[in-house]
N, C-alpha and C positions, 0 to 999 in steps of 0.2 A: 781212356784213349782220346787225344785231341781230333777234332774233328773241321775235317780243310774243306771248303767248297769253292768249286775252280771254275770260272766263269769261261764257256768254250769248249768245243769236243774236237778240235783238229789233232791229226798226228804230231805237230811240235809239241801239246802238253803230257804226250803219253810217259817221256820221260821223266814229266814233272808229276805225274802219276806214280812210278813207281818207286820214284825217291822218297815221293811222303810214304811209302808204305814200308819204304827200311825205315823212317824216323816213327814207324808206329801209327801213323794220321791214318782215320778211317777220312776216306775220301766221295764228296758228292761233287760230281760236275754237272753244269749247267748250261743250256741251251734250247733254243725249240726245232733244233735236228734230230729226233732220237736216235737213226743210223748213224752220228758221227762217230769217227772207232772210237775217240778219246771212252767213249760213256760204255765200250766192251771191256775199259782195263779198272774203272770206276766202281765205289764200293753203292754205289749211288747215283739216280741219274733223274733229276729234276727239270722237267717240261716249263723251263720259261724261258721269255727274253732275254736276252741279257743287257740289251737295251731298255730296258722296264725298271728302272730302279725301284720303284717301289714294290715290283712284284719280286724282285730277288730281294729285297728286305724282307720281305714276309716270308719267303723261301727258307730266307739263313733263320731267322727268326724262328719258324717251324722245326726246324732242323736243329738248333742251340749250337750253331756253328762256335768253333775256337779260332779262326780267323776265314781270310776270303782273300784272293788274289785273282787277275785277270789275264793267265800268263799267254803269249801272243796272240792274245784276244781283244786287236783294238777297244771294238766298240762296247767291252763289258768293263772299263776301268774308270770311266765315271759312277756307274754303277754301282762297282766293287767298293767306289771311296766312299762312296753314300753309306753305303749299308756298314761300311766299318767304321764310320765317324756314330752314325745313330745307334751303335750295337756298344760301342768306345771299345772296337778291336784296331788291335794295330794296322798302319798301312803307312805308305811311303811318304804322306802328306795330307795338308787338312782336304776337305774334300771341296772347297771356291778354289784352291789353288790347283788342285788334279783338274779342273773345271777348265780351268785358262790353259795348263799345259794342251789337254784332250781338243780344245778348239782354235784350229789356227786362227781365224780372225783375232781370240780374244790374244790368244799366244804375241803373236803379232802389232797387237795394242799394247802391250805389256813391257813389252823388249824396246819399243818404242818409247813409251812413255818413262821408262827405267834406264834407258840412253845405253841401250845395246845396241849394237850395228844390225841394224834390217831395212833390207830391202823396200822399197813403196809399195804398200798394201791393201785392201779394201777389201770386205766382205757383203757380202749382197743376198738377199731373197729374191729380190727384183730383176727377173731375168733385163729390163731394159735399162737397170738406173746405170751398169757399165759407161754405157756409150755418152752419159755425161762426165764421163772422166778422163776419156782417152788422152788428155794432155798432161793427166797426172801421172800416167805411167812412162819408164822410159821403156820405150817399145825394144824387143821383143820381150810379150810377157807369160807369166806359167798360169793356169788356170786348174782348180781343184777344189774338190770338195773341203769342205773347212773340219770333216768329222771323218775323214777315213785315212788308211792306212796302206803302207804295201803297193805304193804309186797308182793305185786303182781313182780312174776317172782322170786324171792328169793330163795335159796337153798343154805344149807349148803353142805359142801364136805371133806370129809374126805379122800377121797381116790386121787389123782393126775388122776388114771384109768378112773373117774367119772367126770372129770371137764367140757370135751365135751356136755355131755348132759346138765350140771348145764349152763352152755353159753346159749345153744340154748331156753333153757326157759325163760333166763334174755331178750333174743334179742327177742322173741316172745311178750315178756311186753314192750319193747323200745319203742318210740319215735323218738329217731333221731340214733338206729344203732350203740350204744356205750353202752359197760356194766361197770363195777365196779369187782376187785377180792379183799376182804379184810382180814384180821385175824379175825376169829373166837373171840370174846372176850367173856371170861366169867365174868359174875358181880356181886358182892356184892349185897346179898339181891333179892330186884324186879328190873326189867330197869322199866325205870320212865317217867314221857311226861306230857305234858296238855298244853291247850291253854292259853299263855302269854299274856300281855297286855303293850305297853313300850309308856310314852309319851317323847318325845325329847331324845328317845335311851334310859331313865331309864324305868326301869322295874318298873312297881307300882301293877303287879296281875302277882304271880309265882308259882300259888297253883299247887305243885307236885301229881302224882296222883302212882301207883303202876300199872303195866301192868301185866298181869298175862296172861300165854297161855295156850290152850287146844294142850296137848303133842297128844291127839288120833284126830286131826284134819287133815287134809290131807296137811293143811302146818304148821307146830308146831311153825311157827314166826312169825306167824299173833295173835295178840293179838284179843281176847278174851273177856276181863273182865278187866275194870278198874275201881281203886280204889280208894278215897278221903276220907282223907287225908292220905298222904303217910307215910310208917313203915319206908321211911328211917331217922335214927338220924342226928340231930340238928347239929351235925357240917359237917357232908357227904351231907345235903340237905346245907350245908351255900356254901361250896366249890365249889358244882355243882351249883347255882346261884351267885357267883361272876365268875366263867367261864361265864358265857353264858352270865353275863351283862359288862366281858369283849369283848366279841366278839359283842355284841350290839355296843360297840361304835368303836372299828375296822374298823367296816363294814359302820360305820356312819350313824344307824337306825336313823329312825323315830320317828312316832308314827304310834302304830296299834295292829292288832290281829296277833299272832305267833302260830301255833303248832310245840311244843318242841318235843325232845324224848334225853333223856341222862341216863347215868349212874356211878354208883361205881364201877371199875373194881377191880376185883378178888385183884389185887396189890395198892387198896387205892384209887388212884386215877378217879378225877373224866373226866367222857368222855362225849363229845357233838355228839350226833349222827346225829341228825335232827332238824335245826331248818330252819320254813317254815313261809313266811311272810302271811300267812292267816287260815281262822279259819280251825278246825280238822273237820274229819268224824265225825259219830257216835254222832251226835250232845254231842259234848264235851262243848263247850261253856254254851249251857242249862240248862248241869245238874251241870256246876259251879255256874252258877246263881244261880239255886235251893240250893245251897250245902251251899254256900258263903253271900247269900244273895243279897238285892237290889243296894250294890256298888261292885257288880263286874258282873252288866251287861254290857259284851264286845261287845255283839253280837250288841246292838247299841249305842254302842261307837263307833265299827268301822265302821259302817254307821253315823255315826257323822265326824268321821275323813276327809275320801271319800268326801263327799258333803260342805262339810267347815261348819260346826252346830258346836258349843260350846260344850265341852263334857261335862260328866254329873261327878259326886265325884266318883273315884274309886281308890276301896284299898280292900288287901284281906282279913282282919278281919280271925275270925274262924268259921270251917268249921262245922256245925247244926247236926251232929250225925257223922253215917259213910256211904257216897255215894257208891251205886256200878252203871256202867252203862255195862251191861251182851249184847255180840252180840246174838243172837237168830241165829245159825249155825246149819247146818247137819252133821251127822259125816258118810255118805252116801260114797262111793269112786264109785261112779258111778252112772249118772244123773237118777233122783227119776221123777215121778208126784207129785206135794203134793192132798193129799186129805184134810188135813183141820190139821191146826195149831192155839192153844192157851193155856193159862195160867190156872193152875190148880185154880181155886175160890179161895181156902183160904190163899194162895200164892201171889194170886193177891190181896185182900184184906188188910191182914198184911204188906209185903212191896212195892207193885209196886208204885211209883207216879206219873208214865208218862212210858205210850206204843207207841210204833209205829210200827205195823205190817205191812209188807210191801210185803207178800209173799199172791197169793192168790188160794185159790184150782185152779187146774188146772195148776199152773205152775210148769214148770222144774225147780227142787234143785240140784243144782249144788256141788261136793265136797267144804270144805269151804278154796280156797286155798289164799283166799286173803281177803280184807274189804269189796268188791266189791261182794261179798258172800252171803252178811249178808242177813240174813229174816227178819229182825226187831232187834229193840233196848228195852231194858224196863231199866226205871232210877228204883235203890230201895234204899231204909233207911232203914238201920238198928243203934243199939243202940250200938253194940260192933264188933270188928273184929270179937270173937268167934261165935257169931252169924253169919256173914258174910260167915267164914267155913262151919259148919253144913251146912247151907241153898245154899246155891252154892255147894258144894258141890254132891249134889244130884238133880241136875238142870235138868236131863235128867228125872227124876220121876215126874217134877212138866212143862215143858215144853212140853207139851204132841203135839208131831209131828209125823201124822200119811202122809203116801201114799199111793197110788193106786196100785192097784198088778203086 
């Protein structure tokens, strides 16, 4: 029996839980949460960082792991590359190269110095060395942690006056105590993302999705609402995927699961924002499957990959109507009880395909400042974009989330 250890206990990996357990994987997940649910559907449940690379080496190590993945578990896929370059299990790439993806600063030097289109950049320890720069950026600019995920610690700045506080929230979401200051970019259309699929560094599953954000959310860059298949045109979606399948062999990928995020910028050109060698939040992988069909299950592929299994045919084909996958958010700016949250009947009826309510009376709703937010997911089908409007649209009428007084 091959044996998978999964870096994370949130509810996005519990499907990635029970897939390895149709492919036969005795399963160990890893974290130093022990309540997280992931580790109640786990065959195994390991008390470490997942930030500690060295201590999850010793873990897999311990354990004689047959691969290791870090499925939407940002901060465990540097990690994850460690321990499967020093063990020589498979993974999506070498592990200096998951290094540079995992750190926007280095991301950012990389793209730069490799003459991809990016924005003006700088990364800092120094909460003061910004303010020798401010002519290097064109104002307005984003500020963010250089190591986290799921728009947590994010803030736009428009003002130089305001940069101080924009720091101290990026460094509040850190990791390792370095942020990121970049240009503001405005883009063409939607910015765009979704979880990739590349075997031998080629891309063979690229389905672009449309991120869309709630402006009255208490962080307006945390996406929201994402879309399949994407309204961007055929040659801006061909440009933005020969980027990013140039930078695949750059980098001298693999094979594996990718969450993307790129864009059209305002001036043509296409921009690579994020690309992260394991699966997305928000169970993105899932509702590709549903969306795309039975050859672009990624989710175990890349549990195929990890444990050395023969993959299965994938290819993106077209995409079955029009997918939406809606975060279930509070627009609350200061912590709520919930008293009970769900889905209007006929709502849920006509589009929902798949819920996952993960909020339960009694707990604290938090503003929605990041993914890390969410109350739940629901995948939905519709038949046209227009329909997609209307019906989102009015989401706060059919989302019926009530609190405690």
């Amino acid at each position: 029996m091959k044996k998978l250890m999964i870096l994370g206990g949130s509810s996005f990996i519990v499907p990635v839980i029970e897939k390895a357990h149709e492919l036969g994987c005795h399963v160990i997940t890893c974290d130093y949460l022990p309540d997280n649910i992931a580790h109640k559907y786990s065959d195994e449940y390991c008390n470490v960082s997942v930030i500690d690379k060295e201590a999850v080496l010793e873990a897999a190590r311990k354990h004689k792991i047959d691969g290791i993945i870090s499925f939407a578990c940002d901060p465990g896929v540097v990690s994850a590359a460690y321990t499967a370059e020093k063990m020589g299990l498979p993974f999506q790439g070498p592990y200096e190269s998951v290094r540079i993806l995992q750190d926007k600063g280095l991301f950012r030097k990389f793209l730069t110095d490799n003459g991809f289109n990016c924005p003006h950049a700088k990364s800092y320890d120094d909460k003061k060395a910004p303010f020798d720069d401010i002519d290097f950026f064109d104002w307005p600019v984003i500020v963010k942690p250089v190591d986290s995920a799921g728009s947590k610690g994010v803030t736009r700045v428009d003002d130089p006056a305001k940069l101080s506080e924009a720091i101290e929230i990026a460094l509040d979401a850190s990791h390792n105590g370095r942020f990121i200051i970049e240009d503001f970019l405005t883009f063409k259309g939607s910015h765009s993302g979704g979880d990739f699929f590349t075997i031998d560094g080629k891309i063979v599953f690229g389905a672009l999705e449309d991120q869309l954000f709630d402006k009255n959310s208490s962080n307006p860059y945390t996406p929201a609402m994402l879309i399949w298949p994407t309204s961007m045109d055929k040659e801006d979606d061909k440009a933005l995927h020969e980027e990013l399948q140039r930078l695949m062999y750059a980098l001298n990928m693999k094979t594996g699961i990718y969450n993307i995020e790129g864009c059209i910028g305002a001036d043509g050109k296409p921009y690579i924002m994020e690309v992260s060698p394991r699966g997305g939040g928000c169970r993105m992988a899932e509702i590709q499957h549903m969306a795309y069909g039975e050859n672009a299950d990624l989710i175990g592929n890349e549990i195929r990959m990890a444990v050395g299994l023969p993959l299965t045919k994938i290819e993106e084909g077209k995409c079955d109507g029009y997918w939406v996958q809606f975060d279930i958010h509070s627009h609350t700016e200061c912590d709520r009880v919930l008293k009970s949250l769900r889905i209007e009947p006929t709502i849920e009826k006509k589009y929902v395909k798949y819920s996952m309510i993960i909020a339960k009376p009694g707990d604290i709703v938090k503003p929605f400042t990041g993914a890390n937010m969410t109350l739940g997911d629901v995948f939905m089908r519709f038949d046209t974009r227009e329909e997609i409007a209307e019906v989102m649209s009015r989401s706060e009428e059919w989302v019926l989330l009530d609190y405690e007084d």
